[in-house]
C-alpha positions as CSV (number, residue, x, y, z in Angstrom):
1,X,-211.0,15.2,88.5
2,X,-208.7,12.5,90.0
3,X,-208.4,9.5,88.7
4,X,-208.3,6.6,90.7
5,X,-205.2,3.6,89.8
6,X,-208.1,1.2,88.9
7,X,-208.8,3.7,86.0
8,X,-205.5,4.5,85.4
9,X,-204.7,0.7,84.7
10,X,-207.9,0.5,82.6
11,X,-206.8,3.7,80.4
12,X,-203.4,1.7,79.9
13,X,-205.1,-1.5,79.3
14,X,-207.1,0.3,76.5
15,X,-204.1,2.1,75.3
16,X,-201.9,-1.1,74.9
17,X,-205.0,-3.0,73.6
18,X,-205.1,-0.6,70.3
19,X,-201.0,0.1,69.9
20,X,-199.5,-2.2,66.9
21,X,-196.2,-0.9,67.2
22,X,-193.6,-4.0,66.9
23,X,-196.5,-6.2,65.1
24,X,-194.9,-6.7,62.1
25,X,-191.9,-7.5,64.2
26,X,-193.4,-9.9,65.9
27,X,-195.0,-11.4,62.8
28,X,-191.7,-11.9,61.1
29,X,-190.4,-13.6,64.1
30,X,-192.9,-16.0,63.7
31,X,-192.5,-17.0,60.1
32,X,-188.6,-16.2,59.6
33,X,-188.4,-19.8,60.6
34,X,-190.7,-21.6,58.2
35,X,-189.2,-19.3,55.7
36,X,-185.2,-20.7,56.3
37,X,-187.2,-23.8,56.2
38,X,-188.5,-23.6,53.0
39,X,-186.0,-21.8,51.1
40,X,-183.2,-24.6,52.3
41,X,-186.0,-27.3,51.5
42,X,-186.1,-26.0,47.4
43,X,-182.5,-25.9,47.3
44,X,-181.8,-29.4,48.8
45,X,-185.0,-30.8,46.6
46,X,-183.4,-28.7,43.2
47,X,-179.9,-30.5,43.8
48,X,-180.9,-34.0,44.7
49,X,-183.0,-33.2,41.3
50,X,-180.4,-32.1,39.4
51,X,-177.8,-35.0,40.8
52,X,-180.3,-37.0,39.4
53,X,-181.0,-36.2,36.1
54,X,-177.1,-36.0,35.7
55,X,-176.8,-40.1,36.7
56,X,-179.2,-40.8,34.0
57,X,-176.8,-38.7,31.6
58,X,-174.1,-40.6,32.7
59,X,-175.7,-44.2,32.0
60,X,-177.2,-42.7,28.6
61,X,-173.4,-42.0,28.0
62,X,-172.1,-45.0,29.0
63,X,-174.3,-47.7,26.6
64,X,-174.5,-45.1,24.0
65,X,-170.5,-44.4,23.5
66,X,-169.9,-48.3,23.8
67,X,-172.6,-49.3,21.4
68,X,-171.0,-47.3,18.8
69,X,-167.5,-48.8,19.0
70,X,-165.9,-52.2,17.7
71,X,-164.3,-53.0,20.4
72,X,-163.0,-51.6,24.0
73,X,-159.9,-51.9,26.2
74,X,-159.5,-50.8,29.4
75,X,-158.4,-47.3,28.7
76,X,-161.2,-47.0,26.6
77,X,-163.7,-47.2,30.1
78,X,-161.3,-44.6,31.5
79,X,-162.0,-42.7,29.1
80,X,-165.8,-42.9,29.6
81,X,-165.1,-42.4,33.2
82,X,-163.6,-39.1,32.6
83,X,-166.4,-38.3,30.5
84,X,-168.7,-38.9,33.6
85,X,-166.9,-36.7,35.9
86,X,-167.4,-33.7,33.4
87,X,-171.2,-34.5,33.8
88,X,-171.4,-35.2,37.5
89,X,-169.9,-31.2,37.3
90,X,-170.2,-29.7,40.1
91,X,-171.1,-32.1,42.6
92,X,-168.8,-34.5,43.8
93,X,-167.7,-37.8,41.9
94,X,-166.4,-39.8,44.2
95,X,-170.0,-41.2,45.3
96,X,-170.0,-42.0,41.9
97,X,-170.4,-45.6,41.0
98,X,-170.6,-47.2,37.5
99,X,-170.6,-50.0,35.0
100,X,-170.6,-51.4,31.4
101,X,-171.4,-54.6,31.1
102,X,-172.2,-56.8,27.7
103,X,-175.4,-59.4,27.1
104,X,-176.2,-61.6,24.5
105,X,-179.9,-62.7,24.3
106,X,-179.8,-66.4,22.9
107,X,-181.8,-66.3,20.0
108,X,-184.0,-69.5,21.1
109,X,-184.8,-69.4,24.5
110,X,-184.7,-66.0,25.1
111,X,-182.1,-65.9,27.9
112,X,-180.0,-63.3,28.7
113,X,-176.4,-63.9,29.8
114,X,-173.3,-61.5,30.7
115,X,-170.4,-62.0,28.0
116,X,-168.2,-59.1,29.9
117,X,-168.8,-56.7,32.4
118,X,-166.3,-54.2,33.8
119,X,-166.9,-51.6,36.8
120,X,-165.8,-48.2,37.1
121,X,-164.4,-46.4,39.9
122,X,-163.6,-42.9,41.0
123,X,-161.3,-41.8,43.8
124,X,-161.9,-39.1,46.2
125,X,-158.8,-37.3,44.3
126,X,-161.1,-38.1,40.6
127,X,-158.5,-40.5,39.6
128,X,-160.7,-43.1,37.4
129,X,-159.5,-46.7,37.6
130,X,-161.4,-50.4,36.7
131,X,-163.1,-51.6,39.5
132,X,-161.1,-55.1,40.8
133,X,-164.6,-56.9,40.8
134,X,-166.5,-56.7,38.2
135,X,-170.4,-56.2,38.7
136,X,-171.1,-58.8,36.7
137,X,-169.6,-62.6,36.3
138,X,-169.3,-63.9,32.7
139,X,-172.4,-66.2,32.1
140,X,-174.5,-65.1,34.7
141,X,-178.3,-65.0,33.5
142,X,-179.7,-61.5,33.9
143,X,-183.6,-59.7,33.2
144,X,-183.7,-57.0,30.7
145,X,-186.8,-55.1,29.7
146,X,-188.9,-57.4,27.4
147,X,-188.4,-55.8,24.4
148,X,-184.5,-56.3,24.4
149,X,-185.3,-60.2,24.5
150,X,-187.2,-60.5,21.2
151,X,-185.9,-62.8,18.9
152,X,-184.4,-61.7,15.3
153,X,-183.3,-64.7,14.3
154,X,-179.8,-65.0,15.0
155,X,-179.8,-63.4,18.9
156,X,-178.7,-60.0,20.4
157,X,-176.2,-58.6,21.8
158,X,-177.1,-55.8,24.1
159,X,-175.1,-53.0,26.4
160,X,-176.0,-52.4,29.5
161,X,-175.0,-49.9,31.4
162,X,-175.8,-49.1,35.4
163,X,-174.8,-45.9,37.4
164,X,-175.6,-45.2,41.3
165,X,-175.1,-42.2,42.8
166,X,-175.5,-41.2,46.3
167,X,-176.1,-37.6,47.5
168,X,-175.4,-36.0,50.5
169,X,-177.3,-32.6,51.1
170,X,-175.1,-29.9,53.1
171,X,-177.8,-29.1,55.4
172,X,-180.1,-32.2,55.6
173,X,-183.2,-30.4,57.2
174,X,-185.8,-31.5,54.1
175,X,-184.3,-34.9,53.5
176,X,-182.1,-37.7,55.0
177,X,-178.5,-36.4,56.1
178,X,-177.2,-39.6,55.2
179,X,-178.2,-38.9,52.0
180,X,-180.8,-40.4,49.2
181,X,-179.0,-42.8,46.1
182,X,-180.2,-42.6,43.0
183,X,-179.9,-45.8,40.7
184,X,-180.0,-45.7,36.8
185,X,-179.5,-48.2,33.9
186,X,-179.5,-47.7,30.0
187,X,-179.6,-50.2,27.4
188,X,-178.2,-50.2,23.6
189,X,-177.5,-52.2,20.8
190,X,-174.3,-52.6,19.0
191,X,-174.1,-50.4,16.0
192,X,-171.6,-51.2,14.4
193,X,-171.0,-54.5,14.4
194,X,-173.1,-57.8,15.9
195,X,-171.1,-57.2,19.6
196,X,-168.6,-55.1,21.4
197,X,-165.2,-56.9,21.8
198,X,-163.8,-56.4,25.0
199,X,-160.8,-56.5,25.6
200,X,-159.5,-54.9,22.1
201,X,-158.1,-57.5,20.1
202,X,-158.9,-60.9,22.0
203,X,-161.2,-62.1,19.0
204,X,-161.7,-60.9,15.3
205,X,-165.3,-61.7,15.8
206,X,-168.1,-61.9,18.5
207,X,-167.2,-64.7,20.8
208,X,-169.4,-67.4,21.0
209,X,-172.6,-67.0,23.4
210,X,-171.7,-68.4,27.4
């Protein structure tokens, strides 16, 4: 029987309609994209996460290693800077940007004033140095969390420390190229003595309240 080209196209037609060769080709195609996607997103997300959680480390180390000496010099805060490169580990440091600053809560009104703050500052090369201007100026009035104000009868002296970060993804498809800057603060009380003294040696005891 001969078969005429309109059934001949039909028969193909039919024959294409039911082949699925290639399909799951074609459905990887598809969703290869959203799958880059995604697997970039959790990596960008996991690191900014991680960045993170490391700048709180490094303002938990700052107060807490201050609080627990006598008194500080400059190569003291060096020192603490090196300490905050080890944590930053692996990411970069240089973003890294950092203080230490002193406050004494007057014991009557409740006010709280800088007695010395110092900035730290980390080269592109990881060379730590003390920042020329310091966060902070000497007798400015600051807020701290209300329960670093309350009165003990003879006022506080508290440590404050503050730590900003900025992070840069590689790839920047999930997030802002220009990166996202994470800010951080920690607070302790002296523990050995009333106050820090900063710098080592200026006074024998806690200088008198700004």
């Amino acid at each position: 029987m001969k078969i005429s080209p309109m059934q001949k196209i039909s028969f193909h037609a039919r024959d294409l309609s039911k082949d699925q060769s290639g399909l799951a080709a074609i459905e990887f195609a598809m969703i290869f994209p959203m799958m880059v996607a995604m697997c970039y997103g959790v990596i960008e997300f996991s690191s900014a996460i991680a960045v993170d959680r490391k700048a709180t480390q490094v303002a938990r180390m700052l107060s807490d290693l201050t609080s627990q000496s006598v008194s500080v010099a400059d190569a003291d805060l060096k020192n603490l800077g090196e300490t905050a490169k080890a944590i930053m580990t692996p990411y970069p440091v240089a973003p890294l940007e950092s203080s230490v600053t002193q406050v004494y809560v007057d014991k009557v009104t409740g006010v709280a004033r800088v007695q010395w703050s110092k900035g730290l500052t980390i080269s592109a090369t990881g060379l730590v140095s003390i920042a020329a201007t310091a966060p902070h100026n000497k007798g400015d009035v600051v807020a701290l969390p209300a329960g670093l104000t309350k009165d003990d009868g003879k006022g506080n002296y508290v440590i404050w420390s503050e730590v900003k970060y900025t992070y840069t993804p590689a790839i920047g498809y999930m997030m802002s190229k220009t990166g996202i800057t994470f800010n951080d603060a920690s607070f302790t009380r002296p523990r050995l003595t009333l106050c820090v003294i900063y710098p080592t040696g200026s006074s024998a005891a806690c200088p008198p309240p700004v």
